[in-house]
LUMGULUM-255377 format. One line per 10 residues: their letters; for each residue z, y, x of C-alpha. Coordinates in pm, 1 decimal. Each point is the difference from the previous one (the first is absolute). Layout:
REM residues N
A = Z Y X; ...
//
This chain:
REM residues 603
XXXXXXXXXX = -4477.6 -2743.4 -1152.5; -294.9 242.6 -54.2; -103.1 222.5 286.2; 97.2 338.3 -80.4; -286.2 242.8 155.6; 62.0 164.7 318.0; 2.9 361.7 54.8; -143.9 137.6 296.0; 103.7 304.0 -40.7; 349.8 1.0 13.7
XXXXXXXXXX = 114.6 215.5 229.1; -285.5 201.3 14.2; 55.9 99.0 -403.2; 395.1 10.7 -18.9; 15.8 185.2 321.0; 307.7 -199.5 144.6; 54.5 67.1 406.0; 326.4 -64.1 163.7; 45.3 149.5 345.7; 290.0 -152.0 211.3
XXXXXXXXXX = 24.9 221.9 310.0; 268.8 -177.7 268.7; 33.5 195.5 362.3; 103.0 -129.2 298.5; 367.5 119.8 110.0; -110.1 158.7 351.5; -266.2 228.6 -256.7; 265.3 89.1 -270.4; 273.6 122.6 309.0; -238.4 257.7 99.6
XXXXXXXXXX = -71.4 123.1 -285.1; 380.9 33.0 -173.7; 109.8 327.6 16.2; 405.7 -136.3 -106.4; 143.2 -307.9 105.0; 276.2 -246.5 -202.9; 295.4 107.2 122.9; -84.5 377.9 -212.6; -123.2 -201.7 -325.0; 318.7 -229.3 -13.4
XXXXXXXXXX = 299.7 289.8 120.3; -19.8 103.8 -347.8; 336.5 -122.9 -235.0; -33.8 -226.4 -273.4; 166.9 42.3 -324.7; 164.5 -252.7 -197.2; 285.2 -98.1 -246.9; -15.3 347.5 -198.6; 312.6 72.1 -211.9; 155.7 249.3 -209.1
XXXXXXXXXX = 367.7 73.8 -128.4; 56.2 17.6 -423.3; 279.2 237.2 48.5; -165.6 272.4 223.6; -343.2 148.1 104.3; -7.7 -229.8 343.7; -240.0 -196.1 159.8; 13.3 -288.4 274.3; -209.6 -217.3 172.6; -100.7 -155.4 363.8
XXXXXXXXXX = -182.6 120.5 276.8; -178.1 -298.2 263.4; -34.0 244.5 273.8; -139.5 -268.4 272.0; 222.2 -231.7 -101.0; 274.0 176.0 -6.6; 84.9 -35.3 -369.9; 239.0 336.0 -176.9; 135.6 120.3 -328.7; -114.3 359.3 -72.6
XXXXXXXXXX = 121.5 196.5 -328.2; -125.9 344.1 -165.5; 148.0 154.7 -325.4; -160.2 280.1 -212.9; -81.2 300.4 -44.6; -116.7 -22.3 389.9; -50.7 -399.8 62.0; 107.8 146.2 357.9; 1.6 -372.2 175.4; 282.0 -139.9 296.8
XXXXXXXXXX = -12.2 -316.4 101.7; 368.3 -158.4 -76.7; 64.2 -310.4 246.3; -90.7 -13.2 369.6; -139.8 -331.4 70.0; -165.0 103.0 327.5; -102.1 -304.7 144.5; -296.2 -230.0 -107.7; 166.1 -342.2 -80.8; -168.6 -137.7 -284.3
XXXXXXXXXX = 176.7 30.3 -288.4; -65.0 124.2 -321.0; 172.8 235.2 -239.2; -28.6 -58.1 -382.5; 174.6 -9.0 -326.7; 109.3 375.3 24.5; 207.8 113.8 -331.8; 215.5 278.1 -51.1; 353.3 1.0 -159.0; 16.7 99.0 -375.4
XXXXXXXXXX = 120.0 352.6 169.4; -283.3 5.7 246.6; 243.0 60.8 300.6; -59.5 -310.3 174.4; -319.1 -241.4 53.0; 21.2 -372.7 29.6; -201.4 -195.5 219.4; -136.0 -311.9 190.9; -66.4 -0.3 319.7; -124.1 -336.0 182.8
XXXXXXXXXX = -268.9 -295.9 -193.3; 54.2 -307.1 -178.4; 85.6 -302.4 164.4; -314.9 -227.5 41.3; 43.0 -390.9 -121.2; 195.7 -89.6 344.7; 269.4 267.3 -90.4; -119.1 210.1 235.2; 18.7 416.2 -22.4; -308.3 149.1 150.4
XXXXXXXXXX = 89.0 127.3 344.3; -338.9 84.8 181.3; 204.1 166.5 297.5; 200.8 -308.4 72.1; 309.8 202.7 -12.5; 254.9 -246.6 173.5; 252.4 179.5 -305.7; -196.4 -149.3 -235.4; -133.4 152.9 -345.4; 110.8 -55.1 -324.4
XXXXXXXXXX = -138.3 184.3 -362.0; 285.7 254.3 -66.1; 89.2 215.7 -285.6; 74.0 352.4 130.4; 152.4 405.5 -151.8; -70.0 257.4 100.9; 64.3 348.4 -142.0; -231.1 257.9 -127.2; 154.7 242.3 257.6; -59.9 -285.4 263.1
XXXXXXXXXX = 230.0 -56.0 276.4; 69.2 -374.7 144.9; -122.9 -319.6 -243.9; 264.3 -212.2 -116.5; -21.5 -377.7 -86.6; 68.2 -136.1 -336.7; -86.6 -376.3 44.4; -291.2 -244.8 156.1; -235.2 -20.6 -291.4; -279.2 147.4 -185.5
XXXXXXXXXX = -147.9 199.3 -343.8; 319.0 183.2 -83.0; 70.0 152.7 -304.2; 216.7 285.1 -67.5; 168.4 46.7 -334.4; 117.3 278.5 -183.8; 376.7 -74.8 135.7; -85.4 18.2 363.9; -20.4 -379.7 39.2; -254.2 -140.0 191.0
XXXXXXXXXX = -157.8 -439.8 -94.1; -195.2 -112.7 262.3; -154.3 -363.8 81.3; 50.4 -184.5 302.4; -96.4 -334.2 37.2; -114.7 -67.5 -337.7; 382.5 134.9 -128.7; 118.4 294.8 -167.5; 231.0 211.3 183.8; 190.9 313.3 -106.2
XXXXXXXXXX = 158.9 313.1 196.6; 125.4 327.5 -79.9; -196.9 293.5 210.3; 377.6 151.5 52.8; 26.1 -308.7 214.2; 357.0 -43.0 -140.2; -51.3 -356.8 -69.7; -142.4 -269.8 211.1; -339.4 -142.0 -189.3; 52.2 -271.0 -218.0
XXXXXXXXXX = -219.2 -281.8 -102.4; -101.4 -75.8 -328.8; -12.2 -416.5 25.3; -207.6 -127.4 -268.4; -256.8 -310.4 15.6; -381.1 41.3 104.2; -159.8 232.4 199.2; 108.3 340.3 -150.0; -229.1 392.4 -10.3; -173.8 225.4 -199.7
XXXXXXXXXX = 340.9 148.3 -84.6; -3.3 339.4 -192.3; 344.6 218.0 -116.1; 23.7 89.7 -325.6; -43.0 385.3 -72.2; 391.4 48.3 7.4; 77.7 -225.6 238.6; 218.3 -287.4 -88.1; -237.0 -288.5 -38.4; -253.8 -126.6 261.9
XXXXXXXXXX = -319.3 -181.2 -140.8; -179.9 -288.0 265.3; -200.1 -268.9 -4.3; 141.9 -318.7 80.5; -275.5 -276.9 135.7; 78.5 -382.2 -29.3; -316.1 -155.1 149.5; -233.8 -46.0 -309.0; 117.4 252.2 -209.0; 272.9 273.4 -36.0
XXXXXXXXXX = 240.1 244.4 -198.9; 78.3 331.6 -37.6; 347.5 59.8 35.2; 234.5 294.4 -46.7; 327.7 50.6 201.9; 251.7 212.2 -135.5; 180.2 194.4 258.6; 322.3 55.2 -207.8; 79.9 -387.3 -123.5; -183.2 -125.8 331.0
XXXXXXXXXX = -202.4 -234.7 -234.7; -395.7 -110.0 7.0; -148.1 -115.6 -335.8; -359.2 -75.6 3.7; -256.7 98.8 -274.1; -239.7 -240.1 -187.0; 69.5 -278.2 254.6; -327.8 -236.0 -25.9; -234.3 -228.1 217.0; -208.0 273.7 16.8
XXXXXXXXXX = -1.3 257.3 312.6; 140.9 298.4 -118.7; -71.4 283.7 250.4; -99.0 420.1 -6.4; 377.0 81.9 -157.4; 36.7 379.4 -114.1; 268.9 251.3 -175.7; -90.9 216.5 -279.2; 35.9 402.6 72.5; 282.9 -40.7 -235.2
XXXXXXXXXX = 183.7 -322.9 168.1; -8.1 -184.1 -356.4; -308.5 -256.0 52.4; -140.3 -199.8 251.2; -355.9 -111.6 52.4; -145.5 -286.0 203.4; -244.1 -214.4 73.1; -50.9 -364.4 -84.0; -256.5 -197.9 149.9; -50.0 -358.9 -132.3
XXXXXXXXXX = 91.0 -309.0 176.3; -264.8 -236.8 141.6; 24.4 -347.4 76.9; 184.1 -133.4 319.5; -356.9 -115.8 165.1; -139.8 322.4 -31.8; -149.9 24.2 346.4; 121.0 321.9 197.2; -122.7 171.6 257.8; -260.8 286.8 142.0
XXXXXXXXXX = -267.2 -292.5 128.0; 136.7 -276.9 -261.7; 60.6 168.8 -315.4; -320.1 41.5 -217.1; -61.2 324.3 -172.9; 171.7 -24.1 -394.3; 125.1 265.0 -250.6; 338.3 95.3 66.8; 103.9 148.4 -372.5; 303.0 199.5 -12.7
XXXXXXXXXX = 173.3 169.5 -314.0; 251.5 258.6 -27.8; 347.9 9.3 -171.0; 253.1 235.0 -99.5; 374.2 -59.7 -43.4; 289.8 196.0 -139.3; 305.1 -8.9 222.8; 242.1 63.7 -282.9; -137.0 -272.8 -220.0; -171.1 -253.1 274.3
XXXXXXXXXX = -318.0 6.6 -255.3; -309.1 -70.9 191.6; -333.9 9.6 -170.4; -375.0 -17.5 192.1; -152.7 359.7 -57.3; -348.0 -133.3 156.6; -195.5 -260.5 157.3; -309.2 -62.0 236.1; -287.2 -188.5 -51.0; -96.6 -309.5 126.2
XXXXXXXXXX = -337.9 116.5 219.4; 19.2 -6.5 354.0; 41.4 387.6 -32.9; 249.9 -23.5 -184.1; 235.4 -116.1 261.7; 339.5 207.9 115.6; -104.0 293.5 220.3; 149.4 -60.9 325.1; -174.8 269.1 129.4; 213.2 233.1 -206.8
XXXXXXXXXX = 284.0 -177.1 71.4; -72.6 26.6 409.7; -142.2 340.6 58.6; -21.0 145.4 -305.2; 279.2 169.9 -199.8; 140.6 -338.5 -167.1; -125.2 -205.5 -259.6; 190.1 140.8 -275.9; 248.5 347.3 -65.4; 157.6 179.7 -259.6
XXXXXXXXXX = -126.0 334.2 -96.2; 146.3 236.0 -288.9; 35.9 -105.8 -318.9; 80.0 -381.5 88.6; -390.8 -35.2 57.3; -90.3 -245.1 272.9; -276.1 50.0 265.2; -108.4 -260.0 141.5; -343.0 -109.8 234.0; -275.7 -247.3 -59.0
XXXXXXXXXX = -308.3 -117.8 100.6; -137.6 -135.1 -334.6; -291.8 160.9 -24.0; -110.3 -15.6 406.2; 189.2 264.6 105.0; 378.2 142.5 83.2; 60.6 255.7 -274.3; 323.0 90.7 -173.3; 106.0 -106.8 -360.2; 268.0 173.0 -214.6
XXXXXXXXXX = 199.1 -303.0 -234.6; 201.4 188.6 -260.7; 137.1 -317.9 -118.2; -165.1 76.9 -390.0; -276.8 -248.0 -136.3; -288.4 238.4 163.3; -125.1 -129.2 304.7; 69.6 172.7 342.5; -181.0 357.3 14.1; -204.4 14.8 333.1
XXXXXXXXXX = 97.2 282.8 215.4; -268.8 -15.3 288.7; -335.5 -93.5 -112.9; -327.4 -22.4 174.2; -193.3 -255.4 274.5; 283.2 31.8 265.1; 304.5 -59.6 139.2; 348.2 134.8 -13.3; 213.6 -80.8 349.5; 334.8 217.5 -36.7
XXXXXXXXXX = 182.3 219.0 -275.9; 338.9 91.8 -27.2; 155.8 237.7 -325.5; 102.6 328.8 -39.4; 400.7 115.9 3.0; -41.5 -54.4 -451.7; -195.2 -292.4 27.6; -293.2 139.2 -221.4; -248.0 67.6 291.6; -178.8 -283.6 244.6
XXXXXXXXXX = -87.3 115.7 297.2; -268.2 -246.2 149.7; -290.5 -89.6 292.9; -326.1 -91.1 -95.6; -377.8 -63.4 127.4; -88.6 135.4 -332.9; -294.2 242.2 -1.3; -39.8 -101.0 380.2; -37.2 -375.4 27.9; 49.8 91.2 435.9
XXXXXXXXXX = 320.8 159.3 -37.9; 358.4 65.0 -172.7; 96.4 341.1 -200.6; 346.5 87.3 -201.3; -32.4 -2.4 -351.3; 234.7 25.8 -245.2; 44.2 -127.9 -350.9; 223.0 33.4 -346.4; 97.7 -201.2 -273.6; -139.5 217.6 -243.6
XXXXXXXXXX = -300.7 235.5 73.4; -268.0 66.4 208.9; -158.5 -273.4 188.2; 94.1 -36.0 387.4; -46.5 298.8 209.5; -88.8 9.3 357.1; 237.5 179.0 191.6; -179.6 7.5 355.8; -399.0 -35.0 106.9; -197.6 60.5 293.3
XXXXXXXXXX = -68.1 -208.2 306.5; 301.8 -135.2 52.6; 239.8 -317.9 -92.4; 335.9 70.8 -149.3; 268.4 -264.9 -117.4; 403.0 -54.7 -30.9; 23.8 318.6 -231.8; 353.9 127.9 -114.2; 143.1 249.7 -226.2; 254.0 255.1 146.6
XXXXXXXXXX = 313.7 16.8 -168.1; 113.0 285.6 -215.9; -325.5 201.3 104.0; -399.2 -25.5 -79.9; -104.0 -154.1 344.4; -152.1 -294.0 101.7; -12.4 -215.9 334.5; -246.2 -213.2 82.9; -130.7 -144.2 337.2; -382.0 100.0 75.9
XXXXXXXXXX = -256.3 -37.3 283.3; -359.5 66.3 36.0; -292.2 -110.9 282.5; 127.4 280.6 212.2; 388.7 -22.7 -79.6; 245.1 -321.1 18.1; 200.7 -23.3 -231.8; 276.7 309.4 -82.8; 281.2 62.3 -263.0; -180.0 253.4 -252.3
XXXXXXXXXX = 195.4 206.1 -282.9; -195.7 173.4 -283.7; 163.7 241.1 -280.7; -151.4 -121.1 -299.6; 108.3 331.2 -194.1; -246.0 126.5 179.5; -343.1 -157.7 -38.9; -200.8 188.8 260.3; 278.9 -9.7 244.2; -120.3 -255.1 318.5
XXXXXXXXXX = 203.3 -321.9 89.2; 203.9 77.0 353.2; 32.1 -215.2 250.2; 409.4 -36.3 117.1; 136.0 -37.1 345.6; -304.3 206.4 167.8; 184.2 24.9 315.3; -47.3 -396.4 49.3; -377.7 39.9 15.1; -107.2 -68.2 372.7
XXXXXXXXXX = -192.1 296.3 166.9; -251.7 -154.7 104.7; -141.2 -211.2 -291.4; -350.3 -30.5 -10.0; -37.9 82.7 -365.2; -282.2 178.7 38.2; -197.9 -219.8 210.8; 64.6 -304.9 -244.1; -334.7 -52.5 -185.0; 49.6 -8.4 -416.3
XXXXXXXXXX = -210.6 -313.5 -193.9; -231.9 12.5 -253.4; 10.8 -234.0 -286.0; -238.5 -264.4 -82.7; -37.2 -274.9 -243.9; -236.1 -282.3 -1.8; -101.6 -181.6 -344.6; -143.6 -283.5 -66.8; -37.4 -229.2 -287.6; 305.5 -210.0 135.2
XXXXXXXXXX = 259.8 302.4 66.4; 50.2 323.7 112.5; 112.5 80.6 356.6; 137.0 338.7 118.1; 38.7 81.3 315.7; 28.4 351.6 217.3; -205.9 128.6 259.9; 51.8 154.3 325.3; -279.0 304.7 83.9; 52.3 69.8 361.6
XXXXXXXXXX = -14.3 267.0 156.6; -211.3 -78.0 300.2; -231.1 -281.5 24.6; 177.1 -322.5 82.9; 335.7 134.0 -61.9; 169.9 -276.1 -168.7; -44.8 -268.8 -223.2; -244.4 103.7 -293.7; -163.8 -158.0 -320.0; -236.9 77.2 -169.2
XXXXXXXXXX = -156.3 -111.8 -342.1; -266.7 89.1 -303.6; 119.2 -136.1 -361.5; -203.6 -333.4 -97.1; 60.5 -115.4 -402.3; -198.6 -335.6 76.1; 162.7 -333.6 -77.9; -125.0 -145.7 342.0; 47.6 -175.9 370.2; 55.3 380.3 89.1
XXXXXXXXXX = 257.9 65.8 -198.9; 184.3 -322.0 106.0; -124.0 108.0 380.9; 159.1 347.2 -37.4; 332.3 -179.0 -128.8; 26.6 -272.8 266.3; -101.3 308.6 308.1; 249.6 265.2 -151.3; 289.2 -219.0 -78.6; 5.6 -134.0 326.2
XXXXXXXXXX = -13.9 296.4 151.3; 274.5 173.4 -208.9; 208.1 -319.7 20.3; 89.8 -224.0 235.4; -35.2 -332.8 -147.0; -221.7 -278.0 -84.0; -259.8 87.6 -249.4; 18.7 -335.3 -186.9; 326.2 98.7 -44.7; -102.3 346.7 -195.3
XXXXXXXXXX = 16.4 -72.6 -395.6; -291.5 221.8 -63.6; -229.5 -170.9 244.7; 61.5 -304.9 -223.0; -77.9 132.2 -327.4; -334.5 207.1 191.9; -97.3 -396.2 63.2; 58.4 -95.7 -331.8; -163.9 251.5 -162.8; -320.6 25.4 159.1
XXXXXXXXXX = -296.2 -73.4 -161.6; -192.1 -191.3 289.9; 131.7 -115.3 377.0; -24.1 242.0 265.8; -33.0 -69.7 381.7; 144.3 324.6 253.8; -237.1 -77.2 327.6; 113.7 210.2 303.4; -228.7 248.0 218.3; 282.4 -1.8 304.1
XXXXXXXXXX = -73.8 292.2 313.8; -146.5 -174.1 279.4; 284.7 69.2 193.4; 187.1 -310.6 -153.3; -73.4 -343.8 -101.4; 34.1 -88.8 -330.4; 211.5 -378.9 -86.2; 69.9 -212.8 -257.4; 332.1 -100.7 -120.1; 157.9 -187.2 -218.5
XXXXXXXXXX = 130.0 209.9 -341.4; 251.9 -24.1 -273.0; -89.2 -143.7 -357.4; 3.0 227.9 -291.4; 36.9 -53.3 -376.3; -265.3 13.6 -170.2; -232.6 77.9 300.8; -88.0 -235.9 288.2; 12.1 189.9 333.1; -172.1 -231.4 297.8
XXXXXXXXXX = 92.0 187.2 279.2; 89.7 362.4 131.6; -227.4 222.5 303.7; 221.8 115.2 202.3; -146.7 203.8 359.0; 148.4 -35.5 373.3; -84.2 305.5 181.4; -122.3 -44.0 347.3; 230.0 102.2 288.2; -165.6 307.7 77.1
XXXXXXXXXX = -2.8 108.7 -396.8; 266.0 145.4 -141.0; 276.8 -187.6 -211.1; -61.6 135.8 -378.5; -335.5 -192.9 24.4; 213.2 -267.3 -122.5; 195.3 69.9 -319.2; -321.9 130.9 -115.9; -173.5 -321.7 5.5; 290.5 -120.6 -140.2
XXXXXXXXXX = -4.9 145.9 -322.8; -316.5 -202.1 -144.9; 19.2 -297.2 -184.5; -304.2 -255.4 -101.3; 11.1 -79.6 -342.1; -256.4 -309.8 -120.2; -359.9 20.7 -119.9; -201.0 272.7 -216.8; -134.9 315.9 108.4; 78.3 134.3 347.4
XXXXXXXXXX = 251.9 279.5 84.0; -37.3 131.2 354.6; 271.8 195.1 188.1; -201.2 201.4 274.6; 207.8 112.2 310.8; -97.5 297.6 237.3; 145.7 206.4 280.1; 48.3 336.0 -131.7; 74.1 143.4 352.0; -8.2 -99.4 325.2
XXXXXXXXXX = 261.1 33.9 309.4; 246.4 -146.8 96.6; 64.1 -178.7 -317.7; -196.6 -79.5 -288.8; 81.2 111.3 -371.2; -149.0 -204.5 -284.4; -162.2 32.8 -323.2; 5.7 -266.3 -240.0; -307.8 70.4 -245.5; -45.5 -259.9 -297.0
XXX = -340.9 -54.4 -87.2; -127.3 -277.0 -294.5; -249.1 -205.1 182.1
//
């Protein structure tokens, strides 16, 4: 291969210096002016929820483990917290949903079994623990117990389908009636009432494939829709109750390896398809393509606000990841294809609808690739509109019924995370936090330092990362950087030192370290300059693709040094022949322990 020519002056012209400042513990404990126990007494929010039939809002408080339902309803959002589960045990609350009448609220309480059939008990409570569905109502008072089970769903009739143990169950919230279950072959979920009430959609799964059936709660019948080989999953009602849309994804061969470590990485293609419940027509409406990009969004399906929904006038949002990123589509079921609702070079995480089911409401790192803002969106008009800004990260956002609110959870550098409302009648009117009486006293909000964003680019990618200005020398840990545009060993040096440091795993392991190998136009060698206060050694280092590492440097510290001598030695890697990349180490101050900056100079 020809020699490409070497340039000397690197890092000299791009201007690339990474600083990695570590501190001994004994240095940082003098100088802390708040300790953990004040940054963690702050509640957590989680599991956000909101009734259809009444301006009222729910969701759970982790106050040091001691996990609560607390409610608000307009005009005041004033917040109580509903149960009184005082004692940190361990388990979880989830699946809240209020009755079609908004009086009570459904819940679990308790985690899924792991594969031994075991219920997570991390007290060892000689009583044992088991996942159970619970009521409650709005005005509170004692919980009462509906069945062992989990994701209920209310219908418009007050009855409530649950799944336990990969069955369907059913139970009136009057409790008149002991719970019955629903026996029918495969592992049974997903189940969704229709909008009045008398038929329950679910997925049935046989193994390789499965159906969507419909049981009808007057004839006590199941008849399944479209039955194939395919795997038929993602099964939703129309607003109106007359159609039903699913997904089908097509079967592959019985030796398909499967598996996280086994399984190679292949398109998963996916279409969607409607059918009327009257007439049991089915027809596709649209299909995926065949790229690796292409593939069902389980994202969307997992954390996001589902793969596919019904919006007004029988038009079909659904998510995909076709052209690199999570973004919304709108399938009106005409010839035209699907109208994208949230353009741009980012991602959407979570949206949910408004009460008519003409407005998204969204998250998104658009605008600011370092955090997530509410937007919202239309069919028809304008192009999405952000609906928060600033410094901080907001997600889970919900519309308030029968009023022009929205709820959303939000937190900042300063501020965990909090229940916020916002009247968006109001435009200039600021977002509120709920439940301020839960806020500890003695937070350290101000004291918490706020980062600064940076981003790295280099002819192989773009990195952005945040950075911590603090507020006395050798407060905490810092980095520092100037921009660099050059295609060269710095650029790969500055990937290999900041991913590591960011993240906690091998760098051979770090897809964008591969492609910097690929992609460079000559080989590079990173040579260490180590403190004399440790001994530099040798070890043996991981192959990568594309890029043949001999070895790693890692530094021992001597036993009267301090301990972060060593995971800064660790971070360098020695990459094969070419010009010469030096990372020089020096003590930036000098007592009882040593702090350490990492400066990376082309030799």
């Amino acid at each position: 291969m020809r020699n490409q020519p070497r340039n000397r002056n690197l890092f000299n012209a791009g201007g690339i210096l990474l600083m990695l400042s570590v501190f001994t513990s004994s240095l940082h404990a003098q100088q802390q002016s708040f300790t953990l126990e004040q940054v963690m007494s702050a509640p957590f929010p989680s599991d956000l929820a909101v009734a259809k039939s009444a301006p009222r809002v729910a969701w759970v408080f982790d106050e040091q483990g001691k996990r609560n339902i607390y409610v608000a309803e307009a005009p005041d959002f004033k917040t109580r917290r509903l149960t009184s589960y005082l004692e940190e045990d361990g388990q979880e609350l989830s699946s809240l949903q209020f009755s079609s009448d908004a009086s009570t609220i459904v819940y679990t309480r308790g985690g899924p079994k792991n594969r031994a059939g075991q219920s997570p008990d991390p007290t060892s409570n000689p009583a044992g623990a088991q996942q159970t569905i619970y009521q409650i109502s709005w005005r509170g008072g004692e919980p009462q117990k509906i069945d062992l089970g989990d994701d209920a769903q209310i219908s418009s009739k007050g009855a409530c389908a649950y799944v336990r143990d990969g069955a369907l169950w059913l139970a009136a919230l009057d409790g008149k009636e002991k719970p019955e279950q629903l026996f029918i072959r495969g592992t049974n979920a997903g189940q969704r009432w229709s909008p009045d009430g008398s038929k329950l959609l679910f997925v049935s799964v046989r193994g390789d494939h499965s159906f969507i059936g419909v049981y009808d709660v007057s004839t006590k019948s199941v008849r399944f829709i479209a039955p194939s080989v395919d795997s038929d999953t993602n099964a939703e009602w129309s607003l109106d109750g007359k159609q039903i849309a699913f997904v089908r994804r097509p079967a592959v061969p019985r030796d398909t390896p499967e598996g996280v470590f086994i399984e190679p990485d292949r398109p998963r293609p996916w279409a969607i398809w409607v059918v009327d419940v009257a007439t049991s027509n089915t027809k596709e409406i649209w299909h995926s393509g065949k790229e690796l990009q292409d593939s069902f969004p389980y994202m969307a399906d997992d954390t996001g606000g589902g793969a596919i929904h019904w919006a007004a006038n029988n038009t079909i949002v659904f998510a995909s990841e076709q052209d690199g990123w999570q973004h919304l589509y709108a399938e009106t079921g005409d010839s035209t294809a699907p109208k994208l609702l949230t353009p741009g070079n980012c991602e959407v995480e979570q949206w949910s609808f408004s009460a008519d089911a003409k407005t998204i409401f969204f998250n998104s790192n658009c605008d600011d690739i370092d955090r997530r803002h509410v937007w919202s969106v239309g069919f028809t008009g304008p192009s999405p509109q952000p609906l928060t800004t600033g410094q901080g990260i907001e997600w889970s956002p919900a519309a308030v019924s029968s009023t022009t609110s929205l709820v959303y959870f939000a937190s900042d550098a300063q501020h965990p995370a909090r229940p916020h409302v916002v009247n968006l009648a109001e435009p200039r009117s600021a977002a509120r936090p709920l439940a301020p009486d839960t806020w500890p006293s003695d937070f350290p909000a101000p004291k918490l330092d706020v980062p600064r964003q940076m981003v790295f680019k280099t002819a192989c990618a773009t990195v952005s990362a945040q950075e911590l200005e603090p507020r006395r020398k050798a407060s905490r840990y810092s980095l520092f950087s100037r921009r660099s545009d050059s295609p060269d060993a710095a650029g790969l040096a500055l990937h290999v030192l900041l991913l590591k440091f960011l993240r906690d795993e091998p760098v051979s392991c770090q897809p964008r370290i591969r492609r910097a190998c690929r992609e460079l136009s000559q080989r590079h060698r990173l040579r260490p300059r180590l403190p004399r206060s440790s001994r530099p050694r040798r070890t043996r280092g991981q192959r990568v693709s594309g890029c043949r590492c001999r070895g790693k440097i890692s530094s021992v510290a001597r036993r009267s040094e301090s301990i972060p001598d060593r995971p800064v030695g660790r971070q360098l890697r020695r990459l094969p022949d070419g010009a010469r990349t030096r990372a020089k180490f020096r003590p930036l101050r000098r007592r009882r322990g040593y702090a350490r900056c990492a400066r990376l100079a082309h030799g």
